[in-house]
N, C-alpha and C positions, 0 to 999 in steps of 0.2 A: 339186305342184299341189294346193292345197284341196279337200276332200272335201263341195263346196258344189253347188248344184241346178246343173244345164245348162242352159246359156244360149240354148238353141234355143227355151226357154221363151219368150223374151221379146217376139218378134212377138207372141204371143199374150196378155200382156198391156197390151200399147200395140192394139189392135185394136178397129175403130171399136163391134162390135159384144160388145166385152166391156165392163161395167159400171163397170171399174175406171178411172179417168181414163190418161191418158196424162200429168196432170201429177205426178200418185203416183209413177207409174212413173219418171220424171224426177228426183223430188226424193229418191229412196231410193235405196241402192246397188246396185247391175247384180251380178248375182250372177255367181261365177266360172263358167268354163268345165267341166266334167268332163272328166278326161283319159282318153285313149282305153284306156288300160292298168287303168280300173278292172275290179275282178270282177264278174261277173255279177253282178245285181240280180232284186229277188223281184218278182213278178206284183204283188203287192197296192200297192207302191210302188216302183218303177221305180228310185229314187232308193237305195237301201238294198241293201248285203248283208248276209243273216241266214246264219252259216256255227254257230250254236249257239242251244239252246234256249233262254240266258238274257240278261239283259237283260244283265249284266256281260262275258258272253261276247261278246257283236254288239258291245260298246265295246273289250273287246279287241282282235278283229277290226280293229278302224280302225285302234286304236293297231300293229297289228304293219304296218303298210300303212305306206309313205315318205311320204304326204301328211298337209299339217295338215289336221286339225278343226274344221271352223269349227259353233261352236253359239251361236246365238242366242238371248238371254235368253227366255224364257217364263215364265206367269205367274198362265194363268188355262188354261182350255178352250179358248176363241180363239183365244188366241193361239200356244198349242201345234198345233192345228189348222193356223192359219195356216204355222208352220214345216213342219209335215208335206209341204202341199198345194203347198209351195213346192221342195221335194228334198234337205230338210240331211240329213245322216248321224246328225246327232246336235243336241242341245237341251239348254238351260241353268236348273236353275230356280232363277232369283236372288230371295234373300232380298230386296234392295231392291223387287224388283219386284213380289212377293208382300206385301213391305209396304205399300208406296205406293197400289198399285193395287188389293190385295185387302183390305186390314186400313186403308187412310188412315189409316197409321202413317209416320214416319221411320226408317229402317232402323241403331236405333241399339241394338237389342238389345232390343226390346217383343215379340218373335213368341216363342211356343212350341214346344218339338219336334212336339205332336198338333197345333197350326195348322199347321204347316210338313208333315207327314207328312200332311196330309189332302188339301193342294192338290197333293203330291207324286202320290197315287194318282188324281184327278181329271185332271192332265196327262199319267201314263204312261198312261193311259186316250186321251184326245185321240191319242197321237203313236202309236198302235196298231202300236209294234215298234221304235220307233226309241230311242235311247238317251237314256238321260235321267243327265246330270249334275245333282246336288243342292248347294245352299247349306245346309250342317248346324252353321253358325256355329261355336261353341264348343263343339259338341257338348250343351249345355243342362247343364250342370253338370261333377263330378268325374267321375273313368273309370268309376264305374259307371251312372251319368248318359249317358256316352258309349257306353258297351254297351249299352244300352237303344235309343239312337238308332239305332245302327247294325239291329239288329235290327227298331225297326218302318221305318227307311227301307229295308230289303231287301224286308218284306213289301210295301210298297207300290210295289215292283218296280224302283226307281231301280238304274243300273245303274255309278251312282259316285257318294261324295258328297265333299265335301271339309270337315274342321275346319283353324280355326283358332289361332296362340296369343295370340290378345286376352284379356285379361283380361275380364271379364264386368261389366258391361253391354258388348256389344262396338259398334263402331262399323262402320259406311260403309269401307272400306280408303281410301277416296280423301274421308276428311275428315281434320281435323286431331285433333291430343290424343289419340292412340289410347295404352291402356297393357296393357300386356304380359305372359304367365306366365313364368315362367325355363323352359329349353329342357327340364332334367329333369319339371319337372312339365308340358309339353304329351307329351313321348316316353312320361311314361305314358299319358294321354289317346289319342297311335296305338296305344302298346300295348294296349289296350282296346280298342279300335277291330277291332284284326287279328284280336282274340283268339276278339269278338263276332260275326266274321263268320260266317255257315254258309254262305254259297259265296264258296269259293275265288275264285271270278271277280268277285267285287264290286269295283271300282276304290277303291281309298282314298289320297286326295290329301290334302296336307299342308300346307298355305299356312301362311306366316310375312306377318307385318304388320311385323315389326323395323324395313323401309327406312325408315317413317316419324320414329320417336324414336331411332331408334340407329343409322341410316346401310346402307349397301348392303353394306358389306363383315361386317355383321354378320347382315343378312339374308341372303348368301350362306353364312356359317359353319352360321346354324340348320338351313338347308336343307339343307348337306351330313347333316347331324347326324342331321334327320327321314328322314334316305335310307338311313342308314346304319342305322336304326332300322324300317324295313321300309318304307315308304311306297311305295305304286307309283308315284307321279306327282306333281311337286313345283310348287309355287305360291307365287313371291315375288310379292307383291302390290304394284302402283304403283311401279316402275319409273320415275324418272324423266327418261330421257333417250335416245335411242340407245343411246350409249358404256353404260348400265348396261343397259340389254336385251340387250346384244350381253357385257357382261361375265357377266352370269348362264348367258347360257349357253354359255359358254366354260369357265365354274367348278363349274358344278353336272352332278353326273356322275350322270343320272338324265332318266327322260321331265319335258318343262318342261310347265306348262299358265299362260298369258298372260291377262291380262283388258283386253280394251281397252275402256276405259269413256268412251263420248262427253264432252269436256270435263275429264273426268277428270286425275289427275297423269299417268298413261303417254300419250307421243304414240303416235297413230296410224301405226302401221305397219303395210306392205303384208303378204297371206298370205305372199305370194311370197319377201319377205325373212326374215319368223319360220319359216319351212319350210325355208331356206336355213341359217338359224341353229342350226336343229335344234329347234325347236317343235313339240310335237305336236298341243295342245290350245289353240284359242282362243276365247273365251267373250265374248260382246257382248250383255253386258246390259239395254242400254238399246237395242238395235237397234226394238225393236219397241214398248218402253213410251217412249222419247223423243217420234216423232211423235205418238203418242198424245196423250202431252200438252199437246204443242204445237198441234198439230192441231184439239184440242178446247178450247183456249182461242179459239183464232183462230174457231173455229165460235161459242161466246159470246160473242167481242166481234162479230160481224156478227150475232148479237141483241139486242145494245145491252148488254150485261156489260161492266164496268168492268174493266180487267186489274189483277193484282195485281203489284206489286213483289214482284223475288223477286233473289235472289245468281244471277250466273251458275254453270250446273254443277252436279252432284249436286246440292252444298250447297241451293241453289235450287230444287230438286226437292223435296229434304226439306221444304224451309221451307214450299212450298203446304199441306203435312200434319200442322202443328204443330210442326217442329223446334224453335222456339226456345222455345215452351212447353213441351214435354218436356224439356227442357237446362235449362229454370231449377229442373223441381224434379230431376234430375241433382244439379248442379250443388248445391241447395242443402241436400241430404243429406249430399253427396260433399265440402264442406265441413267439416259438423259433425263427420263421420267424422274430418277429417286433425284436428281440434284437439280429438279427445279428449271432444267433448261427445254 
């Protein structure tokens, strides 16, 4: 069962005298049930077991528990708030989301480690105890770029972060043209990572982006690789089908962590089914910034705002925020580079 807020919640938000519409309620996902076999829960949030003082230790804690994680992207103060006041276990803070919505950036590798570690300490602030998984991209440079990271996202209390092996400028996982480091130069980059840690309990996850330009069987090889190489928690990203959700984690001999990105390359799958597959960790990025933005155009077009054409999906997300103007001076560097001038 998902380690997601209880559903006894819900009267009270469809309730004539709470503020929140009943069509909200409607149009957003019904949160799971909690199962009766959870551990006790703390006074200050109902929702949460605190069985250590640290923020990596409480994510522990979930992780050593048979139920998946479900964490919701977060992004700002709000909307970490909002996760809190709702009962997750745990909370996501996605780089797209932080770009989009805090920076009116494309999440194409424009954010900095100190942007990224500021809003980090801002929402484990909001989520007051609850675990906060990080987007630490690429780690912001070589492994001692990546010890650096790790060290100011511990101070700012995150209680996991995950790098990836994009090459830098890195991309969206679930856009196209993503390129790659070779396995040895990201296993330095964890090794750095492990090495940087001062508590032991900090989660450090490992995401490969491989499945996009080299196929599945090779994103399954990197991630045995990063596993074998100390990583707690392993993240093939964009999965593109059942049969490969269900082959990764049949192949990867290590805790999984899933990203199911609305519109995204991974179809939507039930908790029930990735918990069965043996998932621990699943991360919904856009749970909270997609209405958002939808929501708030629909609110400016019923003041006379013109809508924008935009690509369905991510893609389309980016593009409200310059995508494709970012991508042409990309693009027209990233050129000059391949020919030498």
């Amino acid at each position: 069962m998902p380690t997601g807020p209880q559903s006894s919640n819900a009267s009270s938000w469809t309730s004539k005298n709470n503020p929140i519409s009943t069509v909200w309620w409607n149009c957003w996902p019904h949160p799971p049930a909690a199962s009766s076999t959870d551990p006790p829960r703390t006074a200050r949030n109902p929702h949460v077991t605190v069985s250590t003082s640290t923020a990596g230790g409480r994510l522990r804690a979930l992780l050593a528990q048979d139920s998946l994680i479900t964490a919701p992207g977060v992004f700002d103060g709000l909307s970490a708030h909002l996760v809190a006041r709702t009962g997750f276990s745990a909370a996501y803070l996605s780089g797209a989301g932080v770009s989009v919505a805090g920076f009116g950036l494309p999440d194409i590798g424009l954010l900095t480690q100190s942007e990224m570690t500021g809003r980090a300490r801002i929402v484990v602030t909001a989520l007051d105890g609850i675990p906060l998984i990080a987007d630490a991209d690429t780690g912001y440079g070589a492994p001692m770029n990546v010890a650096r990271t790790v060290r100011e996202y511990e101070k700012a209390g995150v209680a996991a972060l995950h790098l990836e092996d994009q090459a830098f400028p890195k991309k969206c996982g679930h856009l196209p043209d993503k390129e790659l480091v070779t396995p040895g130069e990201f296993t330095d980059k964890l090794d750095a990572a492990l090495q940087a840690r001062t508590d032991d309990d900090l989660v450090i996850i490992a995401r490969t982006d491989a499945r996009g330009p080299l196929g599945i069987n090779e994103a399954i090889d990197r991630a045995g690789r990063y596993a074998t190489a100390g990583a707690d928690v392993l993240f093939v990203e964009a999965p593109q089908n059942i049969g490969e959700i269900e082959k990764i984690a049949a192949e990867v001999d290590a805790p999984l962590l899933i990203n199911m990105v609305q519109d995204g390359l991974t179809p939507d799958t039930a908790p029930d089914r990735l918990a069965e597959l043996g998932y621990r960790i699943a991360i919904h990025p856009g749970a909270l910034l997609a209405p958002y933005v939808l929501h708030g155009l629909e609110a400016l077009g019923r003041l006379g705002g013109t809508m924008p054409q935009a690509t369905p999906g991510p893609q389309g997300l980016f593009e409200l925020v310059g995508l494709r103007e970012w991508s042409a001076i990309g693009e027209r560097y990233h050129d000059n580079a391949k020919d030498g001038a």
